[in-house]
C-alpha positions as CSV (number, residue, x, y, z in Angstrom):
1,X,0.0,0.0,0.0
2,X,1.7,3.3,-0.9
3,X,0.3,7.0,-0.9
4,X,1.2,8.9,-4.2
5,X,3.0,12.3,-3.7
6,X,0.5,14.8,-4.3
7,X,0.5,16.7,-7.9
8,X,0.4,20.3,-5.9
9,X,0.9,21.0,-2.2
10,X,-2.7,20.7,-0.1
11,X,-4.0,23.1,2.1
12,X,-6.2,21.2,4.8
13,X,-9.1,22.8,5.7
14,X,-9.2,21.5,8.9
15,X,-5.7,22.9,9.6
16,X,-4.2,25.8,12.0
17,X,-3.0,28.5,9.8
18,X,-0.9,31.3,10.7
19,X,-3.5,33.7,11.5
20,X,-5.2,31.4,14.3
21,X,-1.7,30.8,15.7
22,X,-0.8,34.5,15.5
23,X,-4.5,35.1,17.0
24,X,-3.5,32.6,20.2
25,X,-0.7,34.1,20.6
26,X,-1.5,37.9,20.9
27,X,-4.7,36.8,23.5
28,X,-2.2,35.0,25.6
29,X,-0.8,38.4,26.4
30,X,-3.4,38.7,29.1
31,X,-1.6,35.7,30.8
32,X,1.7,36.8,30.7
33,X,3.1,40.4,31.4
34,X,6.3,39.0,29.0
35,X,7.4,36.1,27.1
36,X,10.9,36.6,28.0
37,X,10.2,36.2,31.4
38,X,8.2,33.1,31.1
39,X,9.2,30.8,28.5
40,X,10.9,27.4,27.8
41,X,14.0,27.8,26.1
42,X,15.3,24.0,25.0
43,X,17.2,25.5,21.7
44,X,20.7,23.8,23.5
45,X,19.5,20.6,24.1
46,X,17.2,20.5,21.0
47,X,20.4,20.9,19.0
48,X,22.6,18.7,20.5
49,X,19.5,16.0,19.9
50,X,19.5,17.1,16.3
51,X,22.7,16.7,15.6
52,X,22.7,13.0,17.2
53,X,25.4,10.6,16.3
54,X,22.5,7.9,15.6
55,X,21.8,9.6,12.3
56,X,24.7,9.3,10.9
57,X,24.3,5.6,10.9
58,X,21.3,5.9,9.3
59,X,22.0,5.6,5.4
60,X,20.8,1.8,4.7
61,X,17.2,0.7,4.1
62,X,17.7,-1.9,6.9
63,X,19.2,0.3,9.4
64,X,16.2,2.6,9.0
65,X,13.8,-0.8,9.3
66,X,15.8,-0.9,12.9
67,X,14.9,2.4,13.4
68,X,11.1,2.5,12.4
69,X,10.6,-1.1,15.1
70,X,11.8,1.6,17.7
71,X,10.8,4.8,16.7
72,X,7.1,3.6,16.2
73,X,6.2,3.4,20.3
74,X,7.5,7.1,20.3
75,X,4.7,7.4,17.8
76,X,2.2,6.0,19.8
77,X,3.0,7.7,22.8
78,X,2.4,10.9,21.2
79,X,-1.1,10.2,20.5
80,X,-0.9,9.2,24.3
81,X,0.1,12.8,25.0
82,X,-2.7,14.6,23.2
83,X,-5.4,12.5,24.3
84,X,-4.0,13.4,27.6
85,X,-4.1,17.1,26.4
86,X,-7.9,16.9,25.3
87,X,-9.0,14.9,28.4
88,X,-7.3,18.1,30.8
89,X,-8.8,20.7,28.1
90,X,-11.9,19.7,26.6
91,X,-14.8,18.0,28.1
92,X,-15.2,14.5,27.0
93,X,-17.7,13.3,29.8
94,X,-21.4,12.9,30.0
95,X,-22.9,15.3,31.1
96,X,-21.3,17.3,28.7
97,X,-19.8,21.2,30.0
98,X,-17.9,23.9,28.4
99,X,-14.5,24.6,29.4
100,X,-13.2,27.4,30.3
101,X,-10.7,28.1,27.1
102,X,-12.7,28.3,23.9
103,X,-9.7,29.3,22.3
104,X,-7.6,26.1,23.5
105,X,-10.6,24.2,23.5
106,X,-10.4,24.3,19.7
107,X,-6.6,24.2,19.0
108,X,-6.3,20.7,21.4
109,X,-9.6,19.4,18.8
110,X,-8.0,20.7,15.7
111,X,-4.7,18.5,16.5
112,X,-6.6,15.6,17.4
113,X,-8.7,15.7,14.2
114,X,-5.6,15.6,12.3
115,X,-3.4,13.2,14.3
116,X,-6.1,10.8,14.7
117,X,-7.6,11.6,11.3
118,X,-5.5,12.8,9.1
119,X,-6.8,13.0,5.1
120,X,-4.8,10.5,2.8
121,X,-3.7,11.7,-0.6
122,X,-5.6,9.3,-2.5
123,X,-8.4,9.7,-0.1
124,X,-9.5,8.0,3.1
125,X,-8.4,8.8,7.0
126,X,-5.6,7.2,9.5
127,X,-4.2,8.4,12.3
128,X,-0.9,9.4,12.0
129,X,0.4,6.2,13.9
130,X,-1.6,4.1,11.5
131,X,-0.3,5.7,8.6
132,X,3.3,4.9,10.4
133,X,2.5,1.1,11.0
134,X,1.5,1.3,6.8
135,X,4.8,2.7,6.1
136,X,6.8,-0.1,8.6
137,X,4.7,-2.8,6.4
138,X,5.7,-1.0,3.0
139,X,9.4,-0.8,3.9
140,X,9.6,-4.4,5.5
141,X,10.4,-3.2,9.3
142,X,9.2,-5.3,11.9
143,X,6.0,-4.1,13.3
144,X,5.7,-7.3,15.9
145,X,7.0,-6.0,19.1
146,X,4.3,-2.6,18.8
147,X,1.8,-5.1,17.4
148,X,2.3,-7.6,20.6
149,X,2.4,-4.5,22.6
150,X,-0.6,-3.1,21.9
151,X,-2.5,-6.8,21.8
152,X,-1.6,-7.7,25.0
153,X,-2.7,-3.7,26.2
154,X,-6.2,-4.0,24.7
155,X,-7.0,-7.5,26.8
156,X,-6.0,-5.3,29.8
157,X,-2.1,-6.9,31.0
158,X,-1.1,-4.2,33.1
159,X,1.0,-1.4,31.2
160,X,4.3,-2.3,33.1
161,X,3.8,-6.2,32.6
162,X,3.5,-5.1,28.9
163,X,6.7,-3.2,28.4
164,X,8.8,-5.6,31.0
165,X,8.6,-8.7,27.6
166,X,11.8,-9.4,26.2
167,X,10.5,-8.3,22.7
168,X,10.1,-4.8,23.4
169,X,12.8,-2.7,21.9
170,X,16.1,-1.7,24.2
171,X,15.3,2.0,24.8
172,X,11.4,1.8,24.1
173,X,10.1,0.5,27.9
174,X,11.9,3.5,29.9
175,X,11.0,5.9,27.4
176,X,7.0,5.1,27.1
177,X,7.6,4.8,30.4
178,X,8.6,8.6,31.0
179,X,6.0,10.1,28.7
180,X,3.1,8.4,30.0
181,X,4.3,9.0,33.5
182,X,3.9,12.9,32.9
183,X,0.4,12.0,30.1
184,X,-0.9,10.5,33.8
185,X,0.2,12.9,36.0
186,X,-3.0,15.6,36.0
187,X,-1.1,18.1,35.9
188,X,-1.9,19.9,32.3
189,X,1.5,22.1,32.4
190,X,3.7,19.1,32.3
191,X,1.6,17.6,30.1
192,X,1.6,20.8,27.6
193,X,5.1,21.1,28.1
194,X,6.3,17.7,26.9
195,X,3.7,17.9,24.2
196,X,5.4,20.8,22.9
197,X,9.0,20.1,23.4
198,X,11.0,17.9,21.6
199,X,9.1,15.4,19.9
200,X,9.5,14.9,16.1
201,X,10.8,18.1,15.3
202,X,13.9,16.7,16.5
203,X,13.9,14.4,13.7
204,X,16.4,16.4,11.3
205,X,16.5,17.6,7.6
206,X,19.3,15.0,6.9
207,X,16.9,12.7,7.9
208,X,14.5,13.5,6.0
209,X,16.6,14.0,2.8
210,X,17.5,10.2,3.1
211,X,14.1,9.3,2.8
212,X,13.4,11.5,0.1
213,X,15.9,9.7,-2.2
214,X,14.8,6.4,-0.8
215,X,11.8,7.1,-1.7
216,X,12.4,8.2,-4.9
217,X,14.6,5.4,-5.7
218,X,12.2,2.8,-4.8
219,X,8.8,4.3,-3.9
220,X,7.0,1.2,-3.5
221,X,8.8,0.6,-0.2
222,X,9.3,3.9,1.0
223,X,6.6,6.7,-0.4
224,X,4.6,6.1,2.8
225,X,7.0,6.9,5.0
226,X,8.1,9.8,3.3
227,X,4.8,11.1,3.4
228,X,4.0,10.5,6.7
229,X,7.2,12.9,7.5
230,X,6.2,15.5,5.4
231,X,2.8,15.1,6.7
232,X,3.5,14.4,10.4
233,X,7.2,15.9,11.3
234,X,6.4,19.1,8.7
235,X,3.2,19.9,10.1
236,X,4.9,19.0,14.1
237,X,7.5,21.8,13.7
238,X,5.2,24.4,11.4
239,X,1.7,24.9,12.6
240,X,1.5,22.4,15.9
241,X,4.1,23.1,17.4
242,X,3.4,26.9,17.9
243,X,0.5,26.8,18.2
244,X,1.5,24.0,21.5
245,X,3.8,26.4,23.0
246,X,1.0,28.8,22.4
247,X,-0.9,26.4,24.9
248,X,1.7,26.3,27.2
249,X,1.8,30.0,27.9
250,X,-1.7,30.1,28.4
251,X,-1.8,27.4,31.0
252,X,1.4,28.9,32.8
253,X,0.3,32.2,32.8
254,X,2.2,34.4,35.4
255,X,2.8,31.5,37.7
256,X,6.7,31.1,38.4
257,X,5.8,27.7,39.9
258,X,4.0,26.6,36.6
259,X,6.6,27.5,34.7
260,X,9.4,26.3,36.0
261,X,7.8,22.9,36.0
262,X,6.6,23.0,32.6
263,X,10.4,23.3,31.7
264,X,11.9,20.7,34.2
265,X,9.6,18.8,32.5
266,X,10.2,19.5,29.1
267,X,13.8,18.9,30.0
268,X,12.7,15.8,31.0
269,X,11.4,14.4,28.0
270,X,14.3,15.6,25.8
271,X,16.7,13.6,28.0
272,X,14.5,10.6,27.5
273,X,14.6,11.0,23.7
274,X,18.0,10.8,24.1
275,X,18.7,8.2,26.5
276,X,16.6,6.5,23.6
277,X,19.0,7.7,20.8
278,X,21.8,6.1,22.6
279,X,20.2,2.9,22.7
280,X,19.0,3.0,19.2
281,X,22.5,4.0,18.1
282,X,23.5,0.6,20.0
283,X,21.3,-1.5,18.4
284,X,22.1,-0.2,14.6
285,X,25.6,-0.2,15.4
286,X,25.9,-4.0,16.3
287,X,24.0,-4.9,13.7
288,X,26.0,-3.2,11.2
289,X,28.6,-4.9,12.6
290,X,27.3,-8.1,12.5
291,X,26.1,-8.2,9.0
């Protein structure tokens, strides 16, 4: 199954354009007396992320198949995140009540809409993760260990039995473990925070470019996958990303105590992703090695 690269770019509909962002970001002035006093400033660790020895290693198709069996529970946890961010921001109980932030209400629903939904080029919806799992099957990576995973989670194994199995990826278990640690902890400005820091934007241009010609050179195994980036990593770092932080400062406000949680936090989950780079870079190095 692969998705065709579209004859023109798309404009979604359903999407956060500038104007909205800009729009959220003005009316969050009333929150915050200045954004240099409150902010989360990650650019350091960001870059050092960015510029991760992992991706070096990263130039055969099966060294991104290692990759993809890995990267896909960061994937998943993402969605893990936002549902976590819609549950703390929108009502999704019965009896049904407004929240108290129209204007975040509707940025938290327009994410989850495309995430969960997003429109395929040759028409039809997946979530994002979905579309990820098409592109593992495409390229030949191994999609058993998230496919066990999530089996032996729907018939209600406990979520730490789950990720203790020998078949779960080295790195994967202590990082779902940190995400959904702060997606559970009810507390919306950690949850914001990691949301917004340091998830696929990290993934870098050189990454991407590899894909590209992969893609190019064989699109049958990996068009999907370079769609889902453009689609998923593009949009990330463009339009949700902002429009996150955006969140962020809302939610913070003028609270020093907010703030400098919703950066130890974001911290945090930028040290897991690279505690899970390190083990990833393991894992592709041996078996570079070996073959």
């Amino acid at each position: 199954m692969g998705f065709a690269k579209p004859s023109t770019p798309r404009r979604d509909l359903i999407a956060l354009d500038q104007r909205q962002i800009q729009r959220m970001t003005q009316d969050t002035a009333k929150f915050s007396r200045s954004q240099a006093d409150f902010s989360i400033d990650t650019s350091a660790m960001t870059a050092v992320l960015s510029a991760h020895e992992l991706y070096d290693c990263l130039q055969t198709e099966e060294s991104l198949r290692l990759f993809m069996r890995t990267h896909v529970f960061c994937v998943w946890d993402f969605q893990c995140l936002l549902k976590s961010l819609q549950r703390h921001m929108t009502c999704v109980d019965v009896p049904w009540f407004p929240t108290s932030d129209p204007e975040a209400r509707r940025l938290v629903n327009e994410i989850v809409l495309e995430e969960e939904s997003d429109e395929l080029p040759q028409g039809g919806f997946l979530s994002h993760f979905e579309l990820y799992l098409v592109a593992m099957e495409e390229c030949g990576a191994d999609r058993g260990p998230i496919l066990r995973f999530l089996k032996e989670l729907r018939s209600g194994k406990d979520l730490d039995e789950c990720l203790s199995q020998p078949y779960i990826p080295p790195g994967a278990r202590d990082f779902v473990h940190s995400t959904l640690d702060i997606a559970e902890s009810g507390e919306v400005h950690r949850v914001a925070a990691a949301f917004s820091h340091g998830r696929e934007e990290l993934i870098p241009v050189m990454f991407r470019q590899i894909v590209q010609r992969l893609a190019a050179s064989s699109p049958g195994k990996w068009e999907s996958l370079r769609y889902y980036l453009d689609r998923h990593v593009s949009h990330d770092s463009e339009v949700h990303g902002p429009a996150a932080r955006a969140l962020v400062s809302r939610i913070c406000g003028e609270d020093p105590t907010l703030w400098s949680e919703a950066e130890a936090t974001a911290t945090e989950a930028l040290e897991a992703r690279g505690r899970l780079w390190d083990a990833l870079l393991t894992t592709v190095t041996a078996a570079s090695m070996q073959s």
